[in-house]
N, C-alpha and C positions, 0 to 999 in steps of 0.2 A: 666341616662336620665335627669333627674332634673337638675344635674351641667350644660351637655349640652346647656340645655335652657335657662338655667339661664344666658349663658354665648352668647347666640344669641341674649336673648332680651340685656344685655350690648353693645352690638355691635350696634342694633336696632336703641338706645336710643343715641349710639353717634353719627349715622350719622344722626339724626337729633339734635342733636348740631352743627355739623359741618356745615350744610346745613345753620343756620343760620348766624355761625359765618361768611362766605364766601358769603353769602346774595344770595344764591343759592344751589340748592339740589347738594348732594355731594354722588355722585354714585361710583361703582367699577371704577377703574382706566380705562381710554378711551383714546386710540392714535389716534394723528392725524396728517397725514400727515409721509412725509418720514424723520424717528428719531421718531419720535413720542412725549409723551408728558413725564416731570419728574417731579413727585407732591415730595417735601419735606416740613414737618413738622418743626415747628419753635419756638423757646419762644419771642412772640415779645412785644409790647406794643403797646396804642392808642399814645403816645407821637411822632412817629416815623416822621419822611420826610424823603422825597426823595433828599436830598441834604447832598453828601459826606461832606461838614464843617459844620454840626449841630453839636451840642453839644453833643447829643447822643450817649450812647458804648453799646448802647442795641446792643444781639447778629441776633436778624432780621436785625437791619440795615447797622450791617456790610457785611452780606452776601450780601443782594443784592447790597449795592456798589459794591462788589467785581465782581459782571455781568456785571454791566453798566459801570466799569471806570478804568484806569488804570494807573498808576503812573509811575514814570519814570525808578524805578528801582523795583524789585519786590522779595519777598520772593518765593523760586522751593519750593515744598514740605518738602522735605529733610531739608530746612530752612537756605537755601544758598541766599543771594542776588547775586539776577542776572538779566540782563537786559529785559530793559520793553520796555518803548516811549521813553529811551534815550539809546543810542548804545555807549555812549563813555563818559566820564568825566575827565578833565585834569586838575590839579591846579598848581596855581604860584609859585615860591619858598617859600613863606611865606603861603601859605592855606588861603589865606584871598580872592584870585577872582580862581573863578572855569567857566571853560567853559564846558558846553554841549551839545553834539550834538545828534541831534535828529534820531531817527528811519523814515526813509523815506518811501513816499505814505502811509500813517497812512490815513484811512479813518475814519470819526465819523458816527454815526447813520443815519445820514440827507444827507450823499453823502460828506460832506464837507472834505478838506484836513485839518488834525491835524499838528499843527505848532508851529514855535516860540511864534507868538501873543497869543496862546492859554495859553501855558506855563505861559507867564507874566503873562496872565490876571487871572488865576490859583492860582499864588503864593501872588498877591498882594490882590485878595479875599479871600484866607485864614488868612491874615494878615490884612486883613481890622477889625479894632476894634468895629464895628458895628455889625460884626455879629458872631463876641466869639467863633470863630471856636475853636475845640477842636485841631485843629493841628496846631495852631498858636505858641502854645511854642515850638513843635517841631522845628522850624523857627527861632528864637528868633534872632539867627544867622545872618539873611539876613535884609539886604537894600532892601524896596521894589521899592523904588526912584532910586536905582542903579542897577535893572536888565536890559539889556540892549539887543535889538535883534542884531546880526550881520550877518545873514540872512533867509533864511526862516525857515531853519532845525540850528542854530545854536544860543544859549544863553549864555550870558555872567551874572554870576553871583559875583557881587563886594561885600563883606561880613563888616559886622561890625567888626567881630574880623575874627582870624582862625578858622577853622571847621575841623580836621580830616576827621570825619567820614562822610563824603558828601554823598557819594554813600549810606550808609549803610540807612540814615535817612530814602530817599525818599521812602524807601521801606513798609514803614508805612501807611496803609490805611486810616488815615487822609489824607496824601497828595496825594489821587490823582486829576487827572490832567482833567479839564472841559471847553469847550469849551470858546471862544468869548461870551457875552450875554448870559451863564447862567440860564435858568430857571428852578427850585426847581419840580412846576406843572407839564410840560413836558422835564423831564432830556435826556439830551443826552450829550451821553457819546463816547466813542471808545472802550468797553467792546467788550466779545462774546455773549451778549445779550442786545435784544433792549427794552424799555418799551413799555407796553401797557397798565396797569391802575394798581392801589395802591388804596388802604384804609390802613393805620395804622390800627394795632389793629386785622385786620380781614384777610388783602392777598395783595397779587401782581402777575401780569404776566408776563412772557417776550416773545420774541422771537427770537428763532437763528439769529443774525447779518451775513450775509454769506460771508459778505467783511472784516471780522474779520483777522485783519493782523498777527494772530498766526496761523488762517486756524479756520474754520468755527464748531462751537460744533455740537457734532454728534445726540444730541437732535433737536427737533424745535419746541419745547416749554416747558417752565418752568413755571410750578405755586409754591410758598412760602407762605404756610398756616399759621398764625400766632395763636398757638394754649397758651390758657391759662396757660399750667403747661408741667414738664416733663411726667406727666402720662398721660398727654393728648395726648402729642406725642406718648407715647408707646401706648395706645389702637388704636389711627386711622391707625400705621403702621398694628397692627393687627387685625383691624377691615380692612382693604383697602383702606383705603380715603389717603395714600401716599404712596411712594416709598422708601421714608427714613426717620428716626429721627436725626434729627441734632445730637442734642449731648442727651447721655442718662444718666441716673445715673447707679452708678456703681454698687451697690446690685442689681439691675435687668437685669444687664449683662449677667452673666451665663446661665439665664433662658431664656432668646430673642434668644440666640449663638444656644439653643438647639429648638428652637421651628420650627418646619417644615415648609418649606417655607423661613426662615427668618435668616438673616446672619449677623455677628459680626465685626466690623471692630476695631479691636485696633493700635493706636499708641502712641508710647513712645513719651513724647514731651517735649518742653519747658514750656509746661501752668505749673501755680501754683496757689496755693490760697495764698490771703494775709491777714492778720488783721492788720488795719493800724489803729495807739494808736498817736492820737491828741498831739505831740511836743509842741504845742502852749499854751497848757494848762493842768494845774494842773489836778492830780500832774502827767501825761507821760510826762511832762516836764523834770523831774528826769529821765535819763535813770537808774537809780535803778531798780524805777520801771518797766519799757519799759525789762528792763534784767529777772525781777525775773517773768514776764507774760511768756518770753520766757523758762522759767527753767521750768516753773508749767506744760509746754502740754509734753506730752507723744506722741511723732512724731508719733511713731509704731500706735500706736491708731489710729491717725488723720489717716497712710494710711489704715487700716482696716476698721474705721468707715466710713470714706467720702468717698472712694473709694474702700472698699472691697475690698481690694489686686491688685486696678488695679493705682499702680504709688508705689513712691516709697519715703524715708525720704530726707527732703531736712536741709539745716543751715542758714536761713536768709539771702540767697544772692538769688539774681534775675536771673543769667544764670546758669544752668544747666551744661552745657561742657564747664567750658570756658580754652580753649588753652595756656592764661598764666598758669593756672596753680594756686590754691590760699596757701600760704606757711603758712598758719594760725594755731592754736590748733584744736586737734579735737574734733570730730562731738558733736556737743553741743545736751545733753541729758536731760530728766528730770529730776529735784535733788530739792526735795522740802523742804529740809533743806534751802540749799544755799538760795530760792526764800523768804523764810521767814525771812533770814539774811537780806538780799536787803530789804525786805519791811520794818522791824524793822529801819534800817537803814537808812530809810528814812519817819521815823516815821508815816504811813499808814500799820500799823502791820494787819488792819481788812481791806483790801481795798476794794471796792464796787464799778464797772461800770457793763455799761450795751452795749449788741451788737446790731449794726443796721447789719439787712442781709436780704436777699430776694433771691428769688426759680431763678435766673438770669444764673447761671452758676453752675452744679453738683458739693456738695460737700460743696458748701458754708455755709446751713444750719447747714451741720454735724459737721461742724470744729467749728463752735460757741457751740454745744453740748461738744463738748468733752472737749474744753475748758471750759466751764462751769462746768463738773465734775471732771476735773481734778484742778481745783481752788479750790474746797471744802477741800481737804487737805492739804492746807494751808490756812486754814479759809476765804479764797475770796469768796465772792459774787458774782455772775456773772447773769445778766439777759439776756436773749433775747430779742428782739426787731424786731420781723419778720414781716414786711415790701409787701408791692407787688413792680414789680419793677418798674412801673414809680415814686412812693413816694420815693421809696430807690434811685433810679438814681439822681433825682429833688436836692436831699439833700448830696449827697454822699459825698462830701467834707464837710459837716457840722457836723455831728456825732462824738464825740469824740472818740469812738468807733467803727469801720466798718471792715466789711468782701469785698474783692473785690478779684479779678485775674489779671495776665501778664501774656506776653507771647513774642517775639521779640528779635531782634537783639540790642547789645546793646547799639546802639545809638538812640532807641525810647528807652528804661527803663528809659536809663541814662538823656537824658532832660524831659522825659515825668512822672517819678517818684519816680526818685533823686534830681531833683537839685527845688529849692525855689519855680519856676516860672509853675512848670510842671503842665498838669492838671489833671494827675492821681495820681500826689504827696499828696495821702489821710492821711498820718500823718503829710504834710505839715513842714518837717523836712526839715531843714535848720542849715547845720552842715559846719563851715568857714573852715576849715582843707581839707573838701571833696571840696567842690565849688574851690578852691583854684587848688586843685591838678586835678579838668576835667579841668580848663582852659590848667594846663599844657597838660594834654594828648592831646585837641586837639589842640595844638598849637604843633605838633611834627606831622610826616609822619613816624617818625620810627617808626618801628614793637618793636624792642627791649627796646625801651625806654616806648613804651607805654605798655608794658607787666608790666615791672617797678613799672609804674603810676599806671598801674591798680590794682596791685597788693598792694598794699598799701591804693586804694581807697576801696579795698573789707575788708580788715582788719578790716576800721574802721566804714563802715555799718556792718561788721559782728558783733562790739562791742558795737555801740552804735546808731544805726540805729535807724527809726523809726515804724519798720514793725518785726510781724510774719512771716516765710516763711517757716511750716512745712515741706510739701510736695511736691511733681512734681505729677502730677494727667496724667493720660495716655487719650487720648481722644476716647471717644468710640461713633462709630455710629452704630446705626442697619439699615438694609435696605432689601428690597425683593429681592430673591433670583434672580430675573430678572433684576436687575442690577448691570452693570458690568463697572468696570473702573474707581472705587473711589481710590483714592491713600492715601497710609500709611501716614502721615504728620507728620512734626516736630514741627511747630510753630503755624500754623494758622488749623482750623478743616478740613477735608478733601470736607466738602461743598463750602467749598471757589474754588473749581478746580474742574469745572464742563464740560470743554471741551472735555475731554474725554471717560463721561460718557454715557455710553447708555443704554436703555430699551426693553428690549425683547419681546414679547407678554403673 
């Protein structure tokens, strides 16, 4: 009886946290109207807008873009690109001008018809220098002076250089696609849901868009509670105050899968953690060093620790399946002789950094753990440096030292953080040999040649890169047993695909 209570009044106690975080009392789950309502829990921040090209890679802000807006080509579950707002894409013998053709009667939130003008004005606002879109590198690629309408559903794109991977890029949730005139305050979009108010920090609402040109979410309204931490998520789903928890950590998986009421959704995916060791500067300048950090973790650990057995060991490369194929040595393991050769060898025999990380994505905390214990056997130093995530975000690129995640097809990794310019390139690694050999690939349409290229460009991130990439981490949501129609996912979390989701009584 005591535990009982004790475990009521914790309940008590957070729905009047939630009440204020939401700036309103936060009661058992209430439907309304035909679909009813879908509350999900969120790790978000006060730093957040409502404008897809902010800076921001907080995981609230990507979800609700992912309601209000849509890009032209898009990632299925499964983590296949496949078409969005463009139905078609052609390019010239040389890859240097690409035509697109648009998905017709595309309706936007306001009645308005979704267009070519819209496109332009889309691409040349992510690329406007003023306002530091984080998908402006993915772009790098494009003339914004040479897009060009030829007619209403029809865009002509004339490139700086060749671009292979056209199609694959726009699938990147920086780039999607926003109206004429633009406004951040009142966004509108061509998502399957419409705004109705935001606070950073605190929440957001939406409402089923019914003219949604994939067909109308079976929901008619979505609230996105932006709760302080991952345990915050885990009590309000079981305390009531949501219907889902975005993403959960992986030692309290087991225990949520078994709890009455309450259901486990796993998938195998593309997510990974990274520790990205500052190229720029002494001494991971030395890949000695950058090699003997990678020799020092103990993979098995990282998926034990970070994820409790839910992913699996990965080797410093960014794609998980990838279909060329990588002809490399194998699976690089611990060996903390070798790691003390390297550091001798590059005379920091005692070497001493410290991690920036923050409670932002499961598992992030744990991997700076383990690295930190498993450094000690080879007399390394290792501090912590745990962060909240708007101070970790604000800086992220600044840290010599940082913990971060991917996840994507490979032409957001590959300009977004591989190549010099990208802005998730958090070791800021800048390797002539690789830059050299992505112009070759995307300056080819063959399949066989760029297995080739590719295959050579993994070699030498896998040798002398500027990143950790122990594991593949599996994505795990919990949710109430009255909802139904989350989908398994490969690349992006299964909150991101909420059209098919409904709520039962």
């Amino acid at each position: 009886m005591a535990q009982r209570s004790s475990r009521c009044f914790r309940i008590k106690v957070l729905a009047v946290i939630l009440a204020l975080v939401v700036g309103a009392c936060a009661p058992p789950i209430t439907r309304v109207g035909a679909g009813g309502t879908l509350k999900i829990g969120i790790h978000g921040n006060s730093s957040e807008r409502l404008d897809p090209y902010s800076s921001t890679s907080a995981e609230a802000q990507s979800v609700r873009v992912a309601q209000l807006f849509d890009g032209l080509t898009r990632l299925s579950p499964s983590g296949k690109v496949t078409w969005s707002l463009a139905v078609a894409m052609r390019p010239n013998a040389t890859l240097d001008e690409w035509t697109v053709k648009l998905r017709p009667n595309v309706r936007l939130h306001d009645g308005r018809t979704f267009g070519a003008e819209d496109v332009i004005y889309s691409v040349r606002r992510i690329l406007d220098p003023r306002l530091a879109s984080a998908g402006a590198a993915l772009l790098s690629f494009v003339d914004p002076d040479r897009i060009t309408k030829v007619d209403d559903l029809t865009v002509r794109f004339r490139l700086k250089r060749p671009f292979s991977l056209f199609e694959q890029v726009w699938s990147n949730y920086y780039l999607v696609m926003v109206p004429r005139g633009f406004d951040p305050r009142h966004p509108i979009g061509t998502g399957p849901f419409r705004y109705v108010t935001a606070e950073p920090g605190r929440g957001s609402i939406f409402t089923r868009f019914a003219r949604y040109w994939g067909g109308p979410a079976k929901i008619a309204r979505l609230e996105i509670l932006d709760l302080p931490s991952r345990q915050a998520e885990i009590n309000a789903l079981q305390g009531g105050q949501i219907d889902i928890a975005a993403q959960i950590p992986s030692q309290q998986a087991d225990s949520l899968a078994n709890t009455p009421g309450l259901r486990l959704l796993e998938s195998r995916s593309n997510n990974h953690l990274v520790l990205g060791m500052r190229t720029d500067l002494a001494p991971f300048d030395d890949v000695r060093v950058r090699n003997a950090v990678r020799l020092l973790v103990d993979r098995r650990q990282v998926v034990r620790n970070a994820f409790s057995g839910h992913g699996a060991v990965a080797d410093d490369l960014d794609i998980r399946d990838n279909a060329c194929g990588f002809p490399g040595p194998e699976q690089r393991t611990q060996n903390i002789a070798q790691a003390r050769r390297l550091l001798a060898e590059a005379r920091v025999p005692h070497l001493e950094f410290s991690i920036a990380t923050a409670d932002d994505q499961p598992g992030m905390l744990e991997l700076a753990q383990v690295v930190q214990q498993n450094a000690l056997r080879a007399g390394v130093t290792v501090k912590i440096n745990k962060l909240d995530t708007a101070g970790f975000l604000a800086r992220w690129k600044e840290w010599p030292v940082a913990t971060g995640y991917d996840s994507g097809p490979y032409a957001s990794i590959l300009q977004n953080s591989l190549l010099p310019d990208g802005t998730e390139n958090v070791s800021r690694w800048n390797d002539k040999e690789f830059v050299a050999l992505a112009d070759e690939l995307l300056s080819t349409g063959d399949p066989a040649q760029q297995c080739a290229i590719r295959q050579r460009m993994d070699r030498i991130q896998h040798d002398r890169g500027g990143t950790l990439i122990p594991a593949w981490n599996d994505l795990l949501t919990a949710y109430r047993k009255q909802v139904t129609g989350l989908p398994v996912t490969r690349s992006l979390p299964p909150v991101y695909y909420l059209t098919g989701v409904s709520v039962g009584q």
